[in-house]
PLY file of the C-alpha trace (Angstrom):
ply
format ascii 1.0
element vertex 370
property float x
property float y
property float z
element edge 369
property int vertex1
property int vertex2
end_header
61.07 298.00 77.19
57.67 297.18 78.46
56.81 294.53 76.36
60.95 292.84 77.48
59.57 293.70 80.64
56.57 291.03 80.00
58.69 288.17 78.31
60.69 288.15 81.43
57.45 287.64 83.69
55.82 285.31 81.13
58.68 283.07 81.14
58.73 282.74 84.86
55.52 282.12 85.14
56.47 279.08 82.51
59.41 278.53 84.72
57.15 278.35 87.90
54.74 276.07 86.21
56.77 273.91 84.63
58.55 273.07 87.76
55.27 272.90 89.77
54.24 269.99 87.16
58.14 268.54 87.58
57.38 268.18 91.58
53.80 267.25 91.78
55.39 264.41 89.45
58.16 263.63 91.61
56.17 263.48 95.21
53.37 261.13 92.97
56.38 258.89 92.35
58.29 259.71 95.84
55.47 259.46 98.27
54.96 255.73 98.84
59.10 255.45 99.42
58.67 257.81 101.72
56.00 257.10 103.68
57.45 253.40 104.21
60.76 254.68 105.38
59.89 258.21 107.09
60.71 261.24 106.93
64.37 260.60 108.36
65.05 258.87 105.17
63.36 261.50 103.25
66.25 264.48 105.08
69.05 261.48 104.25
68.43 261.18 100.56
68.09 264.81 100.69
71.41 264.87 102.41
70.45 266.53 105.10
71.02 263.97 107.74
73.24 261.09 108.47
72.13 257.38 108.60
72.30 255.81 112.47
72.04 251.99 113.02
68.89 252.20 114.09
67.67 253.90 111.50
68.34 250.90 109.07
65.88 249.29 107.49
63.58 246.46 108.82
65.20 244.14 106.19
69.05 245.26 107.31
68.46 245.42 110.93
66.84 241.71 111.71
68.54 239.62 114.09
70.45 236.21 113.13
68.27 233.03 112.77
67.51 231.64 116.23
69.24 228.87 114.93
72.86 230.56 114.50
72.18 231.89 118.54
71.86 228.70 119.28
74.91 226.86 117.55
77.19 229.97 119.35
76.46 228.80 123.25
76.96 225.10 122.35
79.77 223.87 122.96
82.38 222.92 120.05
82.91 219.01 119.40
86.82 219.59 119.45
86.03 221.20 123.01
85.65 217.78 124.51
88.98 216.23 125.76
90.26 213.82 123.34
91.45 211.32 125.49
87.52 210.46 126.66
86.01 207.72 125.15
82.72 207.90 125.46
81.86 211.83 124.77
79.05 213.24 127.00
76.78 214.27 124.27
76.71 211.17 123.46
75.70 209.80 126.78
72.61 212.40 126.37
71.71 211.33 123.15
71.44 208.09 124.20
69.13 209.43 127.30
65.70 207.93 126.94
62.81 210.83 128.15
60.37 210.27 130.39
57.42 208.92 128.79
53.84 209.69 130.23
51.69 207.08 129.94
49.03 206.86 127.26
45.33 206.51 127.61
44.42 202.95 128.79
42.83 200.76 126.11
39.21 200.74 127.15
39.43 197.25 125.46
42.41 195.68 127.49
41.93 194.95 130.99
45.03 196.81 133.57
46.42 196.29 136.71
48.43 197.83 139.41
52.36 198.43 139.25
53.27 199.02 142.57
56.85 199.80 143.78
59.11 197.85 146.38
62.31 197.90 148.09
63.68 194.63 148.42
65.91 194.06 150.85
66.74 191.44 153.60
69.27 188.47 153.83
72.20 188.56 156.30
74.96 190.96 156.54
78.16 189.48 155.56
80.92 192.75 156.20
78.32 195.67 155.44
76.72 193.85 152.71
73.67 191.28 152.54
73.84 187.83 151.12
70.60 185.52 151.02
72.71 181.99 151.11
70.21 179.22 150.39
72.97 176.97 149.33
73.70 175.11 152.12
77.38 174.76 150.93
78.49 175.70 154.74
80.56 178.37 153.50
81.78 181.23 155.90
81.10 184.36 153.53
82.89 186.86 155.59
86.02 184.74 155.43
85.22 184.25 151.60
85.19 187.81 150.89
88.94 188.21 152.25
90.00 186.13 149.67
90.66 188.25 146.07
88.74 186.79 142.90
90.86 184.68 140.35
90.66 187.16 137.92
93.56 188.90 136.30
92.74 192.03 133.98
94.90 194.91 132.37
93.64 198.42 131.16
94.80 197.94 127.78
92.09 197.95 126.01
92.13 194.03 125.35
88.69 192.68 126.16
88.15 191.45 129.66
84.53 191.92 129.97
82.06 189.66 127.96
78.17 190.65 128.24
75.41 189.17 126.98
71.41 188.45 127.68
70.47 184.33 127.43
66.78 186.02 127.29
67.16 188.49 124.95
64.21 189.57 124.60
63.20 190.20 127.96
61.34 193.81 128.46
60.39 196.82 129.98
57.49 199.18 130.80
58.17 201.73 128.30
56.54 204.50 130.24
55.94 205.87 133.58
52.66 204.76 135.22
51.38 202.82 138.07
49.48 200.39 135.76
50.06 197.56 132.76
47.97 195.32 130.37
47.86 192.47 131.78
47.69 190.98 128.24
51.54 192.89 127.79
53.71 189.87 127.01
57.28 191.63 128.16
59.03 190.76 125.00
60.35 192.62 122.06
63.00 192.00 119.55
63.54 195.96 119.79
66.93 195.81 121.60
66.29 199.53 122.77
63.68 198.66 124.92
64.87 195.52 126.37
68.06 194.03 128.59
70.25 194.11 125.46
69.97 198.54 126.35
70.50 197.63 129.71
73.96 195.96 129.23
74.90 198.43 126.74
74.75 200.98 129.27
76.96 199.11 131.49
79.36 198.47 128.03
79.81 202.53 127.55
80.48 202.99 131.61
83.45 200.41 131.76
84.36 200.87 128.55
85.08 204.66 129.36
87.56 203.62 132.34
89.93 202.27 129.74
88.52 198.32 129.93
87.81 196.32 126.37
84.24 195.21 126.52
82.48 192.86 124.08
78.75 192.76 123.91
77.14 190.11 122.51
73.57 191.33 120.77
72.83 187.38 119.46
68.83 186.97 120.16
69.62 183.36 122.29
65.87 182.64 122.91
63.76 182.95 119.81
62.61 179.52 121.24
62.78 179.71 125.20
63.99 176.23 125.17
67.41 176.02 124.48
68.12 179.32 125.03
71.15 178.80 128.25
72.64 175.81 125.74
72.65 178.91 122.56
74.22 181.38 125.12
76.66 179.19 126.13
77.85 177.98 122.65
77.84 181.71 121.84
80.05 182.50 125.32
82.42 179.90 123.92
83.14 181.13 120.54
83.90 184.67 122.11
86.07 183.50 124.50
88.01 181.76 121.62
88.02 184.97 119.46
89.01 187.00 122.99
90.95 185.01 124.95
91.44 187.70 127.26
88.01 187.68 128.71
88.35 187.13 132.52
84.63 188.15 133.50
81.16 187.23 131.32
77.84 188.86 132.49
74.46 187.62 131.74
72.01 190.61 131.99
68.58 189.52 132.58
65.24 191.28 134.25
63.10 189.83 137.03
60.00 188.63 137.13
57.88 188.38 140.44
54.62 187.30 139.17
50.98 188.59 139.97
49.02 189.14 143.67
45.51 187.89 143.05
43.89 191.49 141.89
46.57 191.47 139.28
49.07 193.69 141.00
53.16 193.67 139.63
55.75 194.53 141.73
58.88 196.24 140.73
62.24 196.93 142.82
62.91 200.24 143.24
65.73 202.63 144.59
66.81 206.35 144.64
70.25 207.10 143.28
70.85 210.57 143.59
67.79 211.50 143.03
67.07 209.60 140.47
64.85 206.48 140.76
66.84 202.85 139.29
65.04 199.55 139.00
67.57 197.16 141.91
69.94 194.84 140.88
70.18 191.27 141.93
73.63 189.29 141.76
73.28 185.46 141.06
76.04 183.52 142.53
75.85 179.63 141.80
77.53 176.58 143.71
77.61 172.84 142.82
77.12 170.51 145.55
76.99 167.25 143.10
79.14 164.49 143.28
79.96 165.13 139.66
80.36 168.25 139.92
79.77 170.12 135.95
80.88 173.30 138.34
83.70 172.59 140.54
85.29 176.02 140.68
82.18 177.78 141.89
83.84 179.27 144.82
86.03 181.65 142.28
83.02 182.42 141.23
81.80 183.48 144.11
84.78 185.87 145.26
83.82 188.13 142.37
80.24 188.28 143.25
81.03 188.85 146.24
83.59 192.02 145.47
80.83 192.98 143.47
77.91 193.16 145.70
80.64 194.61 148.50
81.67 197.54 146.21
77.91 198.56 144.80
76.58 198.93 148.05
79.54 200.75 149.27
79.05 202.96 146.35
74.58 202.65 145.76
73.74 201.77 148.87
70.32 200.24 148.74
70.98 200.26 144.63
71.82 195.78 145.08
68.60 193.40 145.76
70.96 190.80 149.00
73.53 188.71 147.15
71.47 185.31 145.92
73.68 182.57 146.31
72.06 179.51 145.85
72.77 175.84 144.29
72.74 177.50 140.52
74.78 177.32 137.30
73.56 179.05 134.39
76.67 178.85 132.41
78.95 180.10 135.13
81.28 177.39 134.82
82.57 178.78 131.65
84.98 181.53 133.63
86.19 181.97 137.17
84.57 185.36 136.40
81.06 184.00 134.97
77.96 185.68 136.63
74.41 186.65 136.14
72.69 189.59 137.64
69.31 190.47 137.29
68.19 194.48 136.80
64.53 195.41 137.89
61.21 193.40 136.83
58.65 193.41 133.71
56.96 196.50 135.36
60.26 198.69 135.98
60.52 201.38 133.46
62.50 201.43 130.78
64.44 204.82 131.98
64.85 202.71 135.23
66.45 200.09 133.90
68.52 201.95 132.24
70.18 204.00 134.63
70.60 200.66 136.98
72.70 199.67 134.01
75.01 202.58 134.05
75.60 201.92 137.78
76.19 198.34 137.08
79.26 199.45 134.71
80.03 201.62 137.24
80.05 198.76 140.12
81.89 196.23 137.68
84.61 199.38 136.49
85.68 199.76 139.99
86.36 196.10 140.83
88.45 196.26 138.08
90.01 199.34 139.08
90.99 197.25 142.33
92.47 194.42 140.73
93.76 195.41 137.40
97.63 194.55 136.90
99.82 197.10 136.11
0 1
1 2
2 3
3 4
4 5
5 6
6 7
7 8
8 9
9 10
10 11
11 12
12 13
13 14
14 15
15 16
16 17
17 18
18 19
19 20
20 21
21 22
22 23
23 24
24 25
25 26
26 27
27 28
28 29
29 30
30 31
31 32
32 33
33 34
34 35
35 36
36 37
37 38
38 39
39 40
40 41
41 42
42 43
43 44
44 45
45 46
46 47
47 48
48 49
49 50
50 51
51 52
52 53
53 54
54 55
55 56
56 57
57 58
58 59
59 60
60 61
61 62
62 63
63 64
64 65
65 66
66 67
67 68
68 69
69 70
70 71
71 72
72 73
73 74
74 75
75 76
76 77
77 78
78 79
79 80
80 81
81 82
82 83
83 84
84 85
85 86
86 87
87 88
88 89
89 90
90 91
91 92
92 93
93 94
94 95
95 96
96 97
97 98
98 99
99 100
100 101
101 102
102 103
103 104
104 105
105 106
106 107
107 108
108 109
109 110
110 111
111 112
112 113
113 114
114 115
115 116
116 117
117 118
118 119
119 120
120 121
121 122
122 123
123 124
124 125
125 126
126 127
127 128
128 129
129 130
130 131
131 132
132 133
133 134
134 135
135 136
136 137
137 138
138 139
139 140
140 141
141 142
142 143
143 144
144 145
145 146
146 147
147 148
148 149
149 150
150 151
151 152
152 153
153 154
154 155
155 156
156 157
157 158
158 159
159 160
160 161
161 162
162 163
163 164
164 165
165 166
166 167
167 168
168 169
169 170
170 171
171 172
172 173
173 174
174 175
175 176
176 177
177 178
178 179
179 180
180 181
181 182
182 183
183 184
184 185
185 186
186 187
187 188
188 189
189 190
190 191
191 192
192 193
193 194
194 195
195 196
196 197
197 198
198 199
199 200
200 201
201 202
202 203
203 204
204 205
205 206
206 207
207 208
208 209
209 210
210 211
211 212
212 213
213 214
214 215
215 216
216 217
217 218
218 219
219 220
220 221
221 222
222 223
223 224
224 225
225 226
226 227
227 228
228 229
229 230
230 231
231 232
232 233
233 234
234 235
235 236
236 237
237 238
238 239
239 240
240 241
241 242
242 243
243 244
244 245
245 246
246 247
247 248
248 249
249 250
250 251
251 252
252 253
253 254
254 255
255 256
256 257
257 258
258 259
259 260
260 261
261 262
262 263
263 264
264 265
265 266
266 267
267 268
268 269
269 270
270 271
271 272
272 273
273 274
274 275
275 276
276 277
277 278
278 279
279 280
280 281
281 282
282 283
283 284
284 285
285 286
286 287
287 288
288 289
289 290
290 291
291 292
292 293
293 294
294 295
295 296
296 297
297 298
298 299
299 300
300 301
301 302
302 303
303 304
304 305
305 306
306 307
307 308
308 309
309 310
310 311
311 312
312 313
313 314
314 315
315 316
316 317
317 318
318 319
319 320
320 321
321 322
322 323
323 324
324 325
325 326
326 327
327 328
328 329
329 330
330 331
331 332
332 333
333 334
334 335
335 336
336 337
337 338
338 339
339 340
340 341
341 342
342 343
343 344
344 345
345 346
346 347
347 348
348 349
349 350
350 351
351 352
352 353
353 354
354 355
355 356
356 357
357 358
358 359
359 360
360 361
361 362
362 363
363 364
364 365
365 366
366 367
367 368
368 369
């Protein structure tokens, strides 16, 4: 009995021990787990507690790539109404920022960009016209008298637009100084008067209106250039013969004061600053004339200077009118505007283009056949 008695304690001590060893083996194996994930998950895999959410682990519980956020509070492309032509992202894409200027080139000599507001010339009917062309003309009984120009909002082209000097450019940044070794030209259409036209394309071309837009570089050679234009106008206006208006899109230049200073022509647009726009009407006093029908001519530049400073006011530089041609006897719709100066940025430009589609889409509006 007594030695049964001892087998029974012996083999619990062996009992004991052996699961002592079993244990300290277990925790040796067990410990780094659990000191990683707590004690929580320690009473879980025991089953002695339930998982919560925020209990997860790090790996389970991280939030979506800021990415994925991102995609969920912009807006879906099939969002947009179909029936819009020109899609506003796409208008903000085409947005250029505002550039700071860099550090002058201790090796280039600057000057002074100074902003202007030019205005003047008389008032013809709300609206200011500087008439050098002694053609005798009474401009507010001109103005009654609708432009001979017949459009439909079809889609056909009607509007043809087009720089003679391509090439013609802008500051590229904001600043109140330039090289005055900066020659103004680029063949980089972005930063030039073939962006500036584009702008107005998009704008009219949104109100239903065909618009072609004629890219051709006319004056890789300055000489020349009005005759390469022209040739150009005339092929289009073959190809389209429902072209009523073209548009040559240039910039302005008004030279330098003594110290070097540039002008440029400034004006706020809701809040926004956009380089002013000058229309060119021509007349042709000659006794040949090459440009008899300059006073159709005329009418529409006169709508058009009417209607943007009913809708921009200060936006138009006064109506030049003035013993011109510059290819404006091709059409009884044929004009030429000039947007901002050398020294007008880029961004300035470029919004005064937008408001030129919208001045030009809304003299269509008024006279578009149904």
């Amino acid at each position: 009995m007594r030695k049964e008695r001892i087998g029974k304690i012996g083999y619990r001590i062996c009992a004991v021990l052996a699961a002592a060893v079993s244990l300290w083996c277990m925790g040796d194996n067990l410990w780094p787990v659990v000191k990683e994930n707590g004690a929580a998950w320690a009473l879980r895999a025991a089953g002695l507690q339930a998982a919560t959410s925020q209990e997860v682990p790090q790996a389970e519980a991280s939030p979506a790539p800021q990415k994925e956020a991102v995609k969920e509070t912009e807006p879906e492309a099939t969002s947009l109404p179909t029936a819009t032509p020109v899609p506003v992202q796409e208008e903000t894409d085409t947005e250029l920022p505002v550039l700071p200027a860099p550090t002058p080139d201790p090796e280039r000599e600057t000057a002074a960009v100074a902003a202007t507001f030019m205005g003047g010339g008389e008032e013809i009917n709300g609206f200011f016209v500087k008439d050098t062309s002694d053609s005798g003309l009474d401009l507010s009984e001109e103005i009654l008298i609708d432009p001979d120009v017949h459009v439909k909002r079809d889609g056909s082209p009607v509007v043809l637009l087009y720089s003679t000097h391509t090439s013609e450019a802008y500051l590229q940044y904001e600043s109140d100084w330039y090289y005055r070794d900066e020659s103004f030209r680029t063949e980089e259409e972005e930063k030039s008067v073939v962006a500036v036209a584009k702008r107005a394309k998009d704008v009219i071309e949104a109100g239903g209106f065909g618009v072609i837009h004629d890219t051709t570089r006319f004056d890789e050679t300055y000489s020349g250039s009005y005759q390469r234009s022209m040739d150009a106008m005339q092929e289009n206006l073959l190809k389209y013969p429902t072209i009523q208006i073209t548009v040559d899109v240039h910039r302005d230049a008004f030279g330098e004061e003594d110290d070097g200073t540039r002008y440029k022509p400034v004006a706020e647009v809701n809040g926004e600053n956009a380089a002013q726009i000058m229309i060119m009407a021509g007349c042709d006093l000659s006794e040949d004339p090459l440009f008899p029908d300059w006073r159709e001519n005329l009418h529409l530049a006169l709508r058009l200077q009417q209607k943007g400073d009913l809708l921009y006011p200060g936006l138009f530089r006064p109506l030049f009118f003035a013993q011109r041609n510059y290819n404006m006897h091709a059409t009884h719709g044929s004009l030429l505007v000039e947007v901002g100066t050398e020294v007008n940025t880029q961004r300035e430009a470029d919004y005064a283009g937008e408001l030129l589609g919208e001045t030009i889409l809304a003299v269509l509006n008024d006279i578009a056949e149904e």
